[in-house]
N, CA and C atoms as an extended XYZ file, in Angstrom:
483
Properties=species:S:1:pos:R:3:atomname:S:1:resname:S:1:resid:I:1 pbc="F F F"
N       -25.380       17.951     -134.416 N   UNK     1
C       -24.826       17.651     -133.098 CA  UNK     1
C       -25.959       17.298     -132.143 C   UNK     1
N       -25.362       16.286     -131.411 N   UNK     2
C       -26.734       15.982     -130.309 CA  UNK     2
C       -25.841       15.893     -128.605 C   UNK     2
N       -26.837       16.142     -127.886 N   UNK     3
C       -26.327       15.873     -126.455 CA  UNK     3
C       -26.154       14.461     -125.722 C   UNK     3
N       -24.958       13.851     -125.322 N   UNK     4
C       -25.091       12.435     -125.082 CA  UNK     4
C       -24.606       12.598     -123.730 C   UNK     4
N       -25.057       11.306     -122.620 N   UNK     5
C       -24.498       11.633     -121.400 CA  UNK     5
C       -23.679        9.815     -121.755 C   UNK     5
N       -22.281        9.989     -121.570 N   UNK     6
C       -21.572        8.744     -122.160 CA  UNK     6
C       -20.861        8.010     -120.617 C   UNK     6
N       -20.803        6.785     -119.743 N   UNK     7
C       -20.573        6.583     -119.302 CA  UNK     7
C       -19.547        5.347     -119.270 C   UNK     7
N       -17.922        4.902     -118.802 N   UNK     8
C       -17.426        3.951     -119.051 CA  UNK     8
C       -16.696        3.730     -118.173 C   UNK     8
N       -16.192        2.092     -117.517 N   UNK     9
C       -15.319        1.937     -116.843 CA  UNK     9
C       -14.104        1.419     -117.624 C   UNK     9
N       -12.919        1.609     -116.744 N   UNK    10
C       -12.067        0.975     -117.270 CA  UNK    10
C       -11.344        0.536     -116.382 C   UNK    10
N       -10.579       -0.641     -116.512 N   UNK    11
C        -9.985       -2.146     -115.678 CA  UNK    11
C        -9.422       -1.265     -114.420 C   UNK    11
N        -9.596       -2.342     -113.249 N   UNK    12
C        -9.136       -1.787     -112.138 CA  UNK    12
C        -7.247       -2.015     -111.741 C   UNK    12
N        -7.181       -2.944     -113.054 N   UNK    13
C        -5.599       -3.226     -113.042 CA  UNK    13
C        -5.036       -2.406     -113.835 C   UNK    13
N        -5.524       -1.783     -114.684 N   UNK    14
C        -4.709       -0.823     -115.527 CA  UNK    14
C        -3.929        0.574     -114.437 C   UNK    14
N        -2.346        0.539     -114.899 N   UNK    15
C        -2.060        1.500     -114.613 CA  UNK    15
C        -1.973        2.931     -114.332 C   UNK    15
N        -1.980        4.024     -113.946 N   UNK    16
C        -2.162        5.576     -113.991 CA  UNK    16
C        -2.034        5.717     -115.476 C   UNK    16
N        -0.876        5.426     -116.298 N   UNK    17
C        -0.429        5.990     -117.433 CA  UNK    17
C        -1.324        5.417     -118.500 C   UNK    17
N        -1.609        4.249     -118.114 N   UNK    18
C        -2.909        3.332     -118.898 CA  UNK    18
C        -3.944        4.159     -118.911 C   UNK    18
N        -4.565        4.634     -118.034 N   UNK    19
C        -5.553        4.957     -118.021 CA  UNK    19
C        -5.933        6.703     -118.493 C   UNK    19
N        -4.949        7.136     -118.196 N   UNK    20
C        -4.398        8.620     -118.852 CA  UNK    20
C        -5.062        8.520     -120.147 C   UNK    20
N        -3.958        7.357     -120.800 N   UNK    21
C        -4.024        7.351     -122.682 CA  UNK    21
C        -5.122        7.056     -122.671 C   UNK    21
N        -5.864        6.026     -122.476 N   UNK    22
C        -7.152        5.030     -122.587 CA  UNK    22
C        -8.712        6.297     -122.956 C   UNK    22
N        -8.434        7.709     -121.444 N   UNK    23
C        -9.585        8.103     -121.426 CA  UNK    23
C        -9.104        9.277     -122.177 C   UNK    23
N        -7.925        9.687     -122.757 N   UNK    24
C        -7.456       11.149     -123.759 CA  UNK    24
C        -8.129       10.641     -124.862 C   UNK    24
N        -7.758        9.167     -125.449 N   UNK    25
C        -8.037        8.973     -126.920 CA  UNK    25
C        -9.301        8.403     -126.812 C   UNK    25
N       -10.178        8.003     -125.915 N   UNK    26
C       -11.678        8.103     -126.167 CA  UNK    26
C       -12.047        9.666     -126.138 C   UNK    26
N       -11.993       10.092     -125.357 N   UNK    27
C       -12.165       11.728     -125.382 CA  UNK    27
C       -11.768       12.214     -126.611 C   UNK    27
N       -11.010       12.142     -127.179 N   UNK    28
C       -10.229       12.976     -128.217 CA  UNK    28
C       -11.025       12.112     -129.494 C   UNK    28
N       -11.949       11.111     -129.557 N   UNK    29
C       -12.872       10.194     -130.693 CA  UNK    29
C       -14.272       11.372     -130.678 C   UNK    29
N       -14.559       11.358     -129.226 N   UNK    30
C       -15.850       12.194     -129.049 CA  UNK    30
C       -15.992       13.141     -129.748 C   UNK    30
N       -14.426       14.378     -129.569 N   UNK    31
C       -14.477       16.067     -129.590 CA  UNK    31
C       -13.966       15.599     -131.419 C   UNK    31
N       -14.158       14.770     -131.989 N   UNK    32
C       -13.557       15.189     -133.309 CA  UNK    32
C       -14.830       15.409     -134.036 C   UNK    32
N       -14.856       16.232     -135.184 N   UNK    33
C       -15.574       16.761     -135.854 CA  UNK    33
C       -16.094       17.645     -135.290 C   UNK    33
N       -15.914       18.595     -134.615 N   UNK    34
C       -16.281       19.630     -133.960 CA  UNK    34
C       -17.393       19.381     -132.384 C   UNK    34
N       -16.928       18.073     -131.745 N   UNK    35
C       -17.402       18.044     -130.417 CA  UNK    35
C       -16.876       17.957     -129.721 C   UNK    35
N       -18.057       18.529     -128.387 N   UNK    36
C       -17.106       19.448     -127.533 CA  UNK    36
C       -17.926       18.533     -126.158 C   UNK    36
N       -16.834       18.552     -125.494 N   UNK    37
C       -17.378       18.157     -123.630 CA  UNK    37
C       -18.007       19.194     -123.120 C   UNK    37
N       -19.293       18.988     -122.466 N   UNK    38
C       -19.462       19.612     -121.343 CA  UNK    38
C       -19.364       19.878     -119.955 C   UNK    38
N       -19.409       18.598     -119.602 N   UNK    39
C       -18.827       18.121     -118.363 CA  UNK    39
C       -18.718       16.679     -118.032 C   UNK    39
N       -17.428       16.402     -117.314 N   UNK    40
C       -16.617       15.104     -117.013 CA  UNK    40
C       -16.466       15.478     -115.754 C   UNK    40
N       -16.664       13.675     -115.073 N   UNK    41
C       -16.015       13.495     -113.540 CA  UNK    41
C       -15.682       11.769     -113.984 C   UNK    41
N       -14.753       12.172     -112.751 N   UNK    42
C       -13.785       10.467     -112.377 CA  UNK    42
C       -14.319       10.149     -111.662 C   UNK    42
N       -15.355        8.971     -111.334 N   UNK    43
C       -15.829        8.919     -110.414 CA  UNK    43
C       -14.706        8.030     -109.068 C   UNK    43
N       -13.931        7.208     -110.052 N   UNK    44
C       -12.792        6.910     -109.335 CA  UNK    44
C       -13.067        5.263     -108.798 C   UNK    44
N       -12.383        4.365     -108.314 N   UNK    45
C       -12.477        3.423     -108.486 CA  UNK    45
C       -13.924        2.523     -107.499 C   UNK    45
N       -14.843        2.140     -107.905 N   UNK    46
C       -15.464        1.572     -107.133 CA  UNK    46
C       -15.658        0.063     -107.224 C   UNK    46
N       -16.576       -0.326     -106.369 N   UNK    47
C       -17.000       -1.776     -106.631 CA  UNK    47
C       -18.088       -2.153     -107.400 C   UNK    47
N       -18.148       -3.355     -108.541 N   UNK    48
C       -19.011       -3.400     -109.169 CA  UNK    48
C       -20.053       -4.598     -108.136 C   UNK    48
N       -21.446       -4.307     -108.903 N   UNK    49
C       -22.749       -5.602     -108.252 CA  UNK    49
C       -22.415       -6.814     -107.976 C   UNK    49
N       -21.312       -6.741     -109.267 N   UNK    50
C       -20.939       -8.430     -109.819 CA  UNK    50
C       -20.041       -8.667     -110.208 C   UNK    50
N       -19.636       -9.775     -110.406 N   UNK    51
C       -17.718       -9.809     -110.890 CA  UNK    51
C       -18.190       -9.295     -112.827 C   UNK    51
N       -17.334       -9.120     -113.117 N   UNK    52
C       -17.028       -8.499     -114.467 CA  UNK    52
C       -15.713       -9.066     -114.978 C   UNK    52
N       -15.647      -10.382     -115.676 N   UNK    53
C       -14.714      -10.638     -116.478 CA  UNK    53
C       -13.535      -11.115     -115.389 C   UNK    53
N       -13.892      -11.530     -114.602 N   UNK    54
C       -13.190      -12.002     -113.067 CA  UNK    54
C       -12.575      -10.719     -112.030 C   UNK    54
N       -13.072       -9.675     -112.557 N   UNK    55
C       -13.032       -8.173     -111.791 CA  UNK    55
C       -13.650       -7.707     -110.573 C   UNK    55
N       -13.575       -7.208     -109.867 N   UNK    56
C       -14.579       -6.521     -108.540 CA  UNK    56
C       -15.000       -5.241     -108.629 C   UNK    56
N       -13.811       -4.294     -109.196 N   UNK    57
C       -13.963       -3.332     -109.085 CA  UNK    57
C       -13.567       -2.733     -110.572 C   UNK    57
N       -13.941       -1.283     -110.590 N   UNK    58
C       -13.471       -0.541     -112.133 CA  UNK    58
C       -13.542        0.421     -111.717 C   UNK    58
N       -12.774        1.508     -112.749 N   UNK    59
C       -12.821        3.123     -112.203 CA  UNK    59
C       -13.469        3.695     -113.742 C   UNK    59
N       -14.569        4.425     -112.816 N   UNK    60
C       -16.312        5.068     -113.205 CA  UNK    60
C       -15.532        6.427     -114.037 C   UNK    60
N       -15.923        6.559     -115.235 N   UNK    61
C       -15.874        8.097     -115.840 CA  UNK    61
C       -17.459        7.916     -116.807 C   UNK    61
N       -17.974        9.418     -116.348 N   UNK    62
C       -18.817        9.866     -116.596 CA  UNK    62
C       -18.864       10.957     -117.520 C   UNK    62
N       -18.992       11.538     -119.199 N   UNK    63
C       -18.874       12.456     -119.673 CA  UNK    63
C       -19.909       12.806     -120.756 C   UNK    63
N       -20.129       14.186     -120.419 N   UNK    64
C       -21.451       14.898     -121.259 CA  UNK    64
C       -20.930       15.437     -122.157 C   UNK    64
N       -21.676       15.732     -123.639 N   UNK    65
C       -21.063       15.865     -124.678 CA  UNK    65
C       -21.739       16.717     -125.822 C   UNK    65
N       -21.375       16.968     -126.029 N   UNK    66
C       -22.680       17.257     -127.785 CA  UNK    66
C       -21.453       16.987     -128.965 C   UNK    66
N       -21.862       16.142     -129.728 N   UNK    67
C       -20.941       15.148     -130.382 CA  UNK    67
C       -21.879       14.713     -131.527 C   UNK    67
N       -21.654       14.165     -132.538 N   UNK    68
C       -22.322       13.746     -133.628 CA  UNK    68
C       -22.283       12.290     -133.535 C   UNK    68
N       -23.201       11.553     -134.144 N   UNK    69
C       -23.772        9.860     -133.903 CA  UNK    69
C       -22.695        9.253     -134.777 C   UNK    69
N       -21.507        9.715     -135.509 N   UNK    70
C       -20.838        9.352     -135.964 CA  UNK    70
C       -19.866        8.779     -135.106 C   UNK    70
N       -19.472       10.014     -134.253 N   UNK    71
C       -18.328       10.126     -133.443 CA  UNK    71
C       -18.833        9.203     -132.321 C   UNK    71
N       -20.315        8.879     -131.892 N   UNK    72
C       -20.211        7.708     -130.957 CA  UNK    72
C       -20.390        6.586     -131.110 C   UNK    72
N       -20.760        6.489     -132.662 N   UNK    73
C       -20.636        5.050     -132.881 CA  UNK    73
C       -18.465        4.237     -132.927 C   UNK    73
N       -18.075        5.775     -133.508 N   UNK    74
C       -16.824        4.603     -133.310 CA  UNK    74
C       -16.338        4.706     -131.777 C   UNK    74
N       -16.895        6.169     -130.853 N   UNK    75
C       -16.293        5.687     -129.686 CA  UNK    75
C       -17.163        3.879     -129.252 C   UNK    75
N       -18.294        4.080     -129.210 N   UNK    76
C       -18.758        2.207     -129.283 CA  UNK    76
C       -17.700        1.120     -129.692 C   UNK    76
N       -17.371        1.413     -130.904 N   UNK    77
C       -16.061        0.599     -131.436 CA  UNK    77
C       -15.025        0.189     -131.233 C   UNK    77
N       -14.572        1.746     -130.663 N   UNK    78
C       -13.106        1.685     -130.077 CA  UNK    78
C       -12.933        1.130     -128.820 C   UNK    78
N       -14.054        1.616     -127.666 N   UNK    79
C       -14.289        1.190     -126.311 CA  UNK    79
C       -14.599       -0.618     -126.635 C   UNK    79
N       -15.447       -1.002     -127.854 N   UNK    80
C       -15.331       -2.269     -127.148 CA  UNK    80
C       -13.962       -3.476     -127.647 C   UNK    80
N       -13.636       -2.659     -128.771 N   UNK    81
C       -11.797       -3.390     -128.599 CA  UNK    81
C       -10.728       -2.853     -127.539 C   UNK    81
N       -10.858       -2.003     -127.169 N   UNK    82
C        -9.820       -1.813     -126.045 CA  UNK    82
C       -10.130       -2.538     -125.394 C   UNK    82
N        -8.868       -3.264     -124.451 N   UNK    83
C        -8.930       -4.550     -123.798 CA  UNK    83
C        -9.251       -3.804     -122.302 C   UNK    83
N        -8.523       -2.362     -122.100 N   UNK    84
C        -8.790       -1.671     -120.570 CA  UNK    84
C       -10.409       -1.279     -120.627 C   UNK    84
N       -11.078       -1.173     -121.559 N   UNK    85
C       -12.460       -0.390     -120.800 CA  UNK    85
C       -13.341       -2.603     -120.951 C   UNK    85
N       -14.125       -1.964     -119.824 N   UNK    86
C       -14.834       -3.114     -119.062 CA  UNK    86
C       -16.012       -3.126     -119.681 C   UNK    86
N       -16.811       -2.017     -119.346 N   UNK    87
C       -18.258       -1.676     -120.058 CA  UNK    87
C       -18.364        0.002     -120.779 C   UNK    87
N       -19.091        0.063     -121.261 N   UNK    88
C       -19.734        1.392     -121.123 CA  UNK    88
C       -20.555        1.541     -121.849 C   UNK    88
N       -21.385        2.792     -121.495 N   UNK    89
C       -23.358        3.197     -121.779 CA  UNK    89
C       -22.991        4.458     -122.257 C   UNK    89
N       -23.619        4.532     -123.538 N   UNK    90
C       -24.304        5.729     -124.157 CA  UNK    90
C       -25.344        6.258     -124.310 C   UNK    90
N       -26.099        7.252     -123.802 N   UNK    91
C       -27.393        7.701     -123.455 CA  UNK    91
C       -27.324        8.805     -124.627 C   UNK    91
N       -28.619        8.609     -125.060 N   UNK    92
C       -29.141       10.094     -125.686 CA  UNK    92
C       -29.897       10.965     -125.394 C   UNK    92
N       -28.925       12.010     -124.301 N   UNK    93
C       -30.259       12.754     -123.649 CA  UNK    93
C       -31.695       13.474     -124.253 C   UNK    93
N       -31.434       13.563     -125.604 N   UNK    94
C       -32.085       14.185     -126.291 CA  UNK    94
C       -34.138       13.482     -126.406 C   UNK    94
N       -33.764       12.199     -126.068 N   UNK    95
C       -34.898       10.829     -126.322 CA  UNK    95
C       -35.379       10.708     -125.073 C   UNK    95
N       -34.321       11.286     -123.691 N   UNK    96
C       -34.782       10.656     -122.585 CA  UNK    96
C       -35.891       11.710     -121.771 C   UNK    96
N       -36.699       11.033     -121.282 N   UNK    97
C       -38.132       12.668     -120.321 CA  UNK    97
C       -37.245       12.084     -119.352 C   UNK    97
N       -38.190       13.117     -118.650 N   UNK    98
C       -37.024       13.362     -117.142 CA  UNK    98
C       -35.686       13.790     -117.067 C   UNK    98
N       -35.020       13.936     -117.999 N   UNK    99
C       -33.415       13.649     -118.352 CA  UNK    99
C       -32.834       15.031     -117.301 C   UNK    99
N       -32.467       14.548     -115.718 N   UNK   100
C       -31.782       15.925     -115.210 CA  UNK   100
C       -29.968       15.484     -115.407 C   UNK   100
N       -29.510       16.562     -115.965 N   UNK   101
C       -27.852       16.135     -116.120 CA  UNK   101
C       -27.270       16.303     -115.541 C   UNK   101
N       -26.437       15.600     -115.124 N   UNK   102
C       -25.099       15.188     -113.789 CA  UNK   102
C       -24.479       14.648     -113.909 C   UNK   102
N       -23.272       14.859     -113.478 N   UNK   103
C       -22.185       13.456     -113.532 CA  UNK   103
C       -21.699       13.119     -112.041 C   UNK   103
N       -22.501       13.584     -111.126 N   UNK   104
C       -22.246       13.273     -109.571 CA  UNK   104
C       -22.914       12.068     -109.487 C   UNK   104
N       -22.745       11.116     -108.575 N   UNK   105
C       -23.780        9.958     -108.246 CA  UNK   105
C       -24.667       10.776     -107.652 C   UNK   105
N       -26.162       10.402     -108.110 N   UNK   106
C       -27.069       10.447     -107.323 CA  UNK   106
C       -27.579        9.915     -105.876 C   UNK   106
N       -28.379       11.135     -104.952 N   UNK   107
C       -28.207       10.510     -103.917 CA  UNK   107
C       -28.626        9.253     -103.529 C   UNK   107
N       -29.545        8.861     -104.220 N   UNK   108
C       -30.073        7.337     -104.080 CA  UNK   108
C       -28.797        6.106     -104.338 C   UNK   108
N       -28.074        6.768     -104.912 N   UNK   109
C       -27.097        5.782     -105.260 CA  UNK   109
C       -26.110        6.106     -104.323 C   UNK   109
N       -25.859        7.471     -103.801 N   UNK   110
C       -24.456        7.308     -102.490 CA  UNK   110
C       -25.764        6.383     -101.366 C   UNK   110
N       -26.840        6.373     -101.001 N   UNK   111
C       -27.812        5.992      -99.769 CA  UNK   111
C       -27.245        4.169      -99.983 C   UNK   111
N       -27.570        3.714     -101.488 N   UNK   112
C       -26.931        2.297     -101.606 CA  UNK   112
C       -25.923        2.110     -101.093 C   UNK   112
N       -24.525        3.252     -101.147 N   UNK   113
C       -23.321        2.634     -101.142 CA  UNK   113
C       -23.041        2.963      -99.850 C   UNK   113
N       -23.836        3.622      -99.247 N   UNK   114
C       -23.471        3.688      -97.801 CA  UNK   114
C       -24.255        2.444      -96.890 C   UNK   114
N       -25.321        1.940      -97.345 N   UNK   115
C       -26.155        1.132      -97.281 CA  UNK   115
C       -25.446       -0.134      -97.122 C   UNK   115
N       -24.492       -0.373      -98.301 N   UNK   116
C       -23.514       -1.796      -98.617 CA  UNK   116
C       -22.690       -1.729      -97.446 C   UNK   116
N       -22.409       -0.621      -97.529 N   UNK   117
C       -20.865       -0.412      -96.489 CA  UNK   117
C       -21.094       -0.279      -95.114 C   UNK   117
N       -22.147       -0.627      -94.232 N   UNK   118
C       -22.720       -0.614      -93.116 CA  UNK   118
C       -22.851       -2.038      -92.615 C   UNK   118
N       -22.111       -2.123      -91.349 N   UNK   119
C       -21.894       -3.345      -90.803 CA  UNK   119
C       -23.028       -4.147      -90.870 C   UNK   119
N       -23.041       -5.324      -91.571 N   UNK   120
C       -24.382       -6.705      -91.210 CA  UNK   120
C       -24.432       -7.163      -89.893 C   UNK   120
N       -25.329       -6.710      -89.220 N   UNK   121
C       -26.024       -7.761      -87.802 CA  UNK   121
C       -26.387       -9.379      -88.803 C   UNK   121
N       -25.723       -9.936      -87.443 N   UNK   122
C       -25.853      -11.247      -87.439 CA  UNK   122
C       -27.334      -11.165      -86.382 C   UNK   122
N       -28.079      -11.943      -86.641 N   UNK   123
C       -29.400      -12.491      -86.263 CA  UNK   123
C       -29.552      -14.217      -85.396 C   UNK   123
N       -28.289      -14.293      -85.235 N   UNK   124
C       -28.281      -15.788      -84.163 CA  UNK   124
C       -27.915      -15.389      -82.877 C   UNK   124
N       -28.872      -16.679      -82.509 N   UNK   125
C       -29.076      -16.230      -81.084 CA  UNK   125
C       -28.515      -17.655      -80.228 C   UNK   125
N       -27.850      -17.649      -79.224 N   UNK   126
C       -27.229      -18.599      -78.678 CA  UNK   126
C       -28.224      -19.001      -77.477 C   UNK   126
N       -28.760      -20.107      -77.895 N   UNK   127
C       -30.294      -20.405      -76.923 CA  UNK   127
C       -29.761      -21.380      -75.892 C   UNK   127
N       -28.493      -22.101      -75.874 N   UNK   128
C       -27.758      -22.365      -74.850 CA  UNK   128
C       -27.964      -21.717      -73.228 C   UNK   128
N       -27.169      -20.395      -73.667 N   UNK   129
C       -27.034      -18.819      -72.501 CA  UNK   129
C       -28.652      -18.687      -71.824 C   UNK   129
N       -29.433      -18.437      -72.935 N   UNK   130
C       -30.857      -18.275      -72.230 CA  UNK   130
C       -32.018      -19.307      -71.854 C   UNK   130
N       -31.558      -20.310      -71.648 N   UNK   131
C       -32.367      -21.702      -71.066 CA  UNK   131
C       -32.133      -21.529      -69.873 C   UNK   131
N       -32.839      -21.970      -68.473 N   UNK   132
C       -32.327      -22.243      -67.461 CA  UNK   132
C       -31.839      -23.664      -67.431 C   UNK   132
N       -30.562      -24.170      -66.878 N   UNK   133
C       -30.132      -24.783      -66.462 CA  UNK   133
C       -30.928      -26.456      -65.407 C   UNK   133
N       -30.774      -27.616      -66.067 N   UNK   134
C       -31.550      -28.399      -65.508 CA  UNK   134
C       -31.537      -28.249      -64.280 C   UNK   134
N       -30.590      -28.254      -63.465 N   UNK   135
C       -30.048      -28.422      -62.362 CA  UNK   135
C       -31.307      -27.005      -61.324 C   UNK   135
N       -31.383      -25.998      -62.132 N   UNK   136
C       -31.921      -24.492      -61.623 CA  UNK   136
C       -33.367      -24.658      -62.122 C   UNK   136
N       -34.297      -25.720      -62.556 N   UNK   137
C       -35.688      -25.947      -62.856 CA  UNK   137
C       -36.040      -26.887      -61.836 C   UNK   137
N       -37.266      -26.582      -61.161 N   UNK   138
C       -38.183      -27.335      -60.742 CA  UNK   138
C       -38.405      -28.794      -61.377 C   UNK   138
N       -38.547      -29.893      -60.965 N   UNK   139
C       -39.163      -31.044      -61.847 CA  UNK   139
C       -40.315      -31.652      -61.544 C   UNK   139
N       -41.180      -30.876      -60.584 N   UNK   140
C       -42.689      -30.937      -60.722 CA  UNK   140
C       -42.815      -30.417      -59.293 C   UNK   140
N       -44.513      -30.128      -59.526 N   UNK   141
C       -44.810      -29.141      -58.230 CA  UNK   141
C       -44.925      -28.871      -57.120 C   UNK   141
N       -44.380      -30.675      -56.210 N   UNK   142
C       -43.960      -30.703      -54.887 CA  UNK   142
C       -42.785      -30.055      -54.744 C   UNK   142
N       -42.108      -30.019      -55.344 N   UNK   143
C       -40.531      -29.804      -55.343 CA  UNK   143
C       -40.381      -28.002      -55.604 C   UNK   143
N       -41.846      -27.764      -55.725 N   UNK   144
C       -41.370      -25.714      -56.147 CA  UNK   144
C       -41.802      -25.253      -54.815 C   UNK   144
N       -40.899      -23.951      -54.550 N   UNK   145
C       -41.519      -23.442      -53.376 CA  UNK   145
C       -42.384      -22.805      -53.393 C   UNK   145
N       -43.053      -22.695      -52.077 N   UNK   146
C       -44.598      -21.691      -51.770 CA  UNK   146
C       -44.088      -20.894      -52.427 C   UNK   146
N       -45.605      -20.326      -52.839 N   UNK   147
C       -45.652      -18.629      -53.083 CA  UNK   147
C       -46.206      -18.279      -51.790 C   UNK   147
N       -45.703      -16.684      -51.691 N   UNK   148
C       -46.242      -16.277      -50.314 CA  UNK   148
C       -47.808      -15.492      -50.589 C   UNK   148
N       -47.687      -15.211      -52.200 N   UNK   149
C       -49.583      -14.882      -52.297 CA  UNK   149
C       -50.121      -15.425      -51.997 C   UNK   149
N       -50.039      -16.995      -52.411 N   UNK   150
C       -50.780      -17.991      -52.711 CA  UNK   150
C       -51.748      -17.826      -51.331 C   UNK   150
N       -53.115      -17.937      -51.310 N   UNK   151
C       -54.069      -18.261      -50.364 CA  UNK   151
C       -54.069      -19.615      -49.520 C   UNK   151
N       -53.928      -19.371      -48.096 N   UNK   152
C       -53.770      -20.852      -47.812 CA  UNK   152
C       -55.178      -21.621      -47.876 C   UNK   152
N       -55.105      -22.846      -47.901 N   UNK   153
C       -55.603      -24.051      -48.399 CA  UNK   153
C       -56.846      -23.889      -47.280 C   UNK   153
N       -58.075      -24.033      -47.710 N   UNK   154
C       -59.201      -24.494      -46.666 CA  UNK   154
C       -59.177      -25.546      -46.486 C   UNK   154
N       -59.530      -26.049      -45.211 N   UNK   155
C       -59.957      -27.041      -44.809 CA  UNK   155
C       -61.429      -28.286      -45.074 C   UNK   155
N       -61.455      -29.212      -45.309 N   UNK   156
C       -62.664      -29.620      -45.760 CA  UNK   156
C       -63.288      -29.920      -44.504 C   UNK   156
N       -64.662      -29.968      -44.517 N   UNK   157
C       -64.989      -29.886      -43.440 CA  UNK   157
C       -65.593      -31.413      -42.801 C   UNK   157
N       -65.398      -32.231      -44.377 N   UNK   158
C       -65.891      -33.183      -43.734 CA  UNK   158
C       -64.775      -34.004      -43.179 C   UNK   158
N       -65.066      -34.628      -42.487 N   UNK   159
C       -63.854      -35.571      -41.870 CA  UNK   159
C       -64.514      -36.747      -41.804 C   UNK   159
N       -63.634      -38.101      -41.846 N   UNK   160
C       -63.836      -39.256      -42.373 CA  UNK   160
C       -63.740      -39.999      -40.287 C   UNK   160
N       -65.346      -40.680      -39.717 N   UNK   161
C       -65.503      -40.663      -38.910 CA  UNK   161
C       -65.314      -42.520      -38.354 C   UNK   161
């Protein structure tokens, strides 16, 4: 027996009752020959990166196992003729370093999906609104009024006799 962390979606059109049977009799491929679940979550329907087979979305099950390489090669089999499952990944925790086990999304991955789901600023700017107006510009420097800093003008002293 080895420890596998097994992950699969299945179609976002499939029915409740579809999906009932779909994840009993993969489950029930796993636990035969004496394997047993450790822990399962639904992650429940989300959105995928990318379309999938003209899809958007699929609903995420996640399940830990200790199961024999027998029993996941035909779940492999079975999952990829069933027409309801979309994808799914089999990990062998046993091969993997680092390997911490969960079937919650990680927080880096809720930070993405809250990340996606956060309104986009638009970045255009309507340069119309912030021009002044021909009519409200000076058109050269007789035409602007004094400044009252401005130093008044000396006089030259020579004068033309």
């Amino acid at each position: 027996m080895r420890k596998y962390e097994i992950m699969y979606i299945l179609d976002q059109d499939a029915n409740e009752q579809t999906i009932k049977d779909t994840k009993a009799k993969l489950e029930n491929i796993l636990t035969a020959n004496g394997g047993k679940i450790e822990d399962q979550k639904d992650w429940g329907l989300i959105d995928f990166a990318y379309e999938i087979n003209h899809k958007k979305k699929g609903n995420y099950f996640v399940v830990i196992v200790n199961t024999t390489p027998e029993n996941v090669e035909e779940f492999e089999r079975v999952a990829g003729i069933d027409k309801n499952v979309v994808r799914n990944m089999v990990i062998n925790t046993e091969k993997e370093n680092d390997y911490v086990q969960s079937v919650e999304l990680s927080k880096t991955d809720m930070e993405k999906f809250e990340e996606e789901r956060r309104e986009r600023r638009t970045f255009k700017r309507n340069f119309n609104n912030d021009r002044p107006r021909n009519n409200d510009r000076p058109r050269n420097n007789d035409q602007a009024a004094p400044s009252t800093d401005a130093a008044p003008k000396a006089e030259s002293n020579t004068e033309t006799k």
